[in-house]
C-alpha positions in Angstrom: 7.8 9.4 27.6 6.1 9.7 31.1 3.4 6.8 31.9 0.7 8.2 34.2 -2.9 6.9 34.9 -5.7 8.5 33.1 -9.4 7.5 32.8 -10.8 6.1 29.5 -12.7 9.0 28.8 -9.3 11.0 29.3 -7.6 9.2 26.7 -10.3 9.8 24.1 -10.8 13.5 25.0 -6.5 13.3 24.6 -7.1 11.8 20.9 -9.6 13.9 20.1 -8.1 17.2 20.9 -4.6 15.8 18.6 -6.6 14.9 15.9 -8.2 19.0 16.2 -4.7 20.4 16.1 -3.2 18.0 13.9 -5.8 16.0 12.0 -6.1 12.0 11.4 -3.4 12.1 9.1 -1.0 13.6 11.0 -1.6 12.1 14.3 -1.4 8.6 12.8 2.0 9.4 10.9 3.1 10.5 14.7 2.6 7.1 15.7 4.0 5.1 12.0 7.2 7.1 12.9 7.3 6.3 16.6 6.9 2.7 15.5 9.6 3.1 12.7 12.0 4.2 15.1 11.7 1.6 17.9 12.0 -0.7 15.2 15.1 0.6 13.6 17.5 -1.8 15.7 15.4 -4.9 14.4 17.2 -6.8 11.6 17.1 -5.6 8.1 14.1 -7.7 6.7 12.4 -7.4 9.6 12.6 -3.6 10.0 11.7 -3.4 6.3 8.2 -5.3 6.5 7.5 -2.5 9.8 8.2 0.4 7.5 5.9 -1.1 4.4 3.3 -2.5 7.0 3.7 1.7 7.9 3.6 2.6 4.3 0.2 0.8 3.6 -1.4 2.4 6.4 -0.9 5.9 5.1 -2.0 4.4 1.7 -5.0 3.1 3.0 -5.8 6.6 4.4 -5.2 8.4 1.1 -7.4 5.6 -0.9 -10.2 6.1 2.1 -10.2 9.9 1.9 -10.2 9.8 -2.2 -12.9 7.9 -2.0 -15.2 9.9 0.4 -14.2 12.7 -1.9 -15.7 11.0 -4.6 -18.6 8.7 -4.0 
């Protein structure tokens, strides 16, 4: 991953053209796996609670979708 400096307005304009080509869901399981796997050398239990905090947040987006699918 190359680090360069960007403007704020950059950044947004950066999310908002993933979430065009990939949608919320998919941009934000980008990120749950890139958390996943610079966590995987953490111990066991440790790792564990990353991956269910990782779980939840895709839950939270299927229960938040559901529910704007049905008022």
């Amino acid at each position: 991953m190359k680090l360069c400096h960007i403007s704020r307005q950059q950044y947004l304009e950066g999310l908002n053209d993933e979430i065009s080509d990939h949608g919320l869901r998919g941009s934000i399981k980008k990120r749950l796996d890139q958390i996943d796997q610079h966590c995987a050398n953490l111990q066991y239990l440790d790792h564990r609670l990353i991956q269910e905090l990782c779980s939840e947040i895709n839950d939270l987006l299927t229960v938040y979708a559901e529910r704007r699918q049905h008022p």
